[in-house]
N, C-alpha and C positions, 0 to 999 in steps of 0.2 A: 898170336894173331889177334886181334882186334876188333870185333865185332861191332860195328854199329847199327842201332836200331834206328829207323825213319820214321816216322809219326807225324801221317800227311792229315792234312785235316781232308774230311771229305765235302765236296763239291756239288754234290749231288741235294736239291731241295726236293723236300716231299709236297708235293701237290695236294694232296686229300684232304688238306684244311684249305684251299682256295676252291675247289671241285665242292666242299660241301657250301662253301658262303654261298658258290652261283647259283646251286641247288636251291639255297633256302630265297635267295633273290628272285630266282623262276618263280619258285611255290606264292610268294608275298605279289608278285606283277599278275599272275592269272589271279590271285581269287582276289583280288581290288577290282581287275578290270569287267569282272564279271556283277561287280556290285553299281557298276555306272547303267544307270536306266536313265534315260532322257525321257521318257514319259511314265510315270507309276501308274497310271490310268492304266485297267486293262481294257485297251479298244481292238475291236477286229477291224482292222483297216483295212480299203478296198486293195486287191492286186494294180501293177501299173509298171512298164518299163522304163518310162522315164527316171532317170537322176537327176537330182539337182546339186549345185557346189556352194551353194551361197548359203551361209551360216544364218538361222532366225536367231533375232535376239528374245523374242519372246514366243509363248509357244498357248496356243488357243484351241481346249478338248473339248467336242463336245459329247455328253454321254447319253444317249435313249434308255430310259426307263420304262419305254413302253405309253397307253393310254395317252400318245402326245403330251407326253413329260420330258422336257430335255433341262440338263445340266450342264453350265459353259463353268470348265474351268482355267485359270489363268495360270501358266507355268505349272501346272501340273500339282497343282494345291488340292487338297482335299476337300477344301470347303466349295461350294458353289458360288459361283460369283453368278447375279442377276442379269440376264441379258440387256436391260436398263444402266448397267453400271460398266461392260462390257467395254463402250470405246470410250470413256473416264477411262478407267483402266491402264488400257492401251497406250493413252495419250500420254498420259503421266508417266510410264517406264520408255516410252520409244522415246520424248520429247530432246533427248539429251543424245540421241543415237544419232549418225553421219548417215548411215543409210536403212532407214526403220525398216525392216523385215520381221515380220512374224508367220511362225505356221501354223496350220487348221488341221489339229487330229480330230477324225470324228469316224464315231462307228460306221459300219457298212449299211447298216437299218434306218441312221439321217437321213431324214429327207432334208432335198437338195434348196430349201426354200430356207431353211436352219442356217445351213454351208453362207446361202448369199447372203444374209443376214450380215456375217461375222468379215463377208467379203466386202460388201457396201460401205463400213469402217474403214477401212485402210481404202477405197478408191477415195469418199470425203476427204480422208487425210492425208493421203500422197502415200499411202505406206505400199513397201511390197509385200505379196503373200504368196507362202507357199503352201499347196496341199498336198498333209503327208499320205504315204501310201507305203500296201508292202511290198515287196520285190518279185515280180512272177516267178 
């Protein structure tokens, strides 16, 4: 009698090496997306329920140091820009933009005389602005 052996190949694929890529693809998408700051200014922005959907292209902080000393910076630059060179600035980054919008981050401690300052610029210029804020 004549015994034959069968020798199936198996069919069966081990998952543990695609289960570990998605793992290490989780881990690399959270701590990236945790590194995206849109403003490295640390401002205490005023509460407020409005939303808005409209994208700035450029983005205007200002910071109080106290003794009516304020700081305008430009896209979130570390350096101070002079409120003299401010809508220069402006004009020179929006000039080439379809629909110039920029935002006004400013501490909660600005007074609102600073804020219009930065607002007066963009009505001269046709720009839109938006003031940011944080979420109640």
């Amino acid at each position: 009698m004549a015994i034959k052996r069968t020798t199936k190949a198996d069919a069966n694929i081990s998952m543990s090496s695609m289960t570990d890529i998605v793992f290490l693809l989780l881990i690399f998408f959270l701590v990236t997306s945790t590194l995206i700051n849109p403003n490295a200014l640390k401002l205490l922005l005023p509460k407020s329920t409005g939303q808005v959907s409209a994208k700035p292209a450029v983005t205007v902080s200002i910071k109080d140091w106290g003794n009516d000393r304020f700081t305008y910076h430009i896209n979130g630059s570390e350096s101070p820009t002079p409120m003299s060179m401010v809508e220069d600035e402006l004009v020179g980054i929006l000039q080439t933009e379809e629909d110039p919008t920029f935002s006004i981050y400013s501490d909660e401690s600005v007074p609102i005389k600073e804020i219009v300052q930065v607002m007066n610029i963009a009505k001269r210029n046709h720009y839109k602005v938006i003031l940011a804020t944080q979420p109640e």
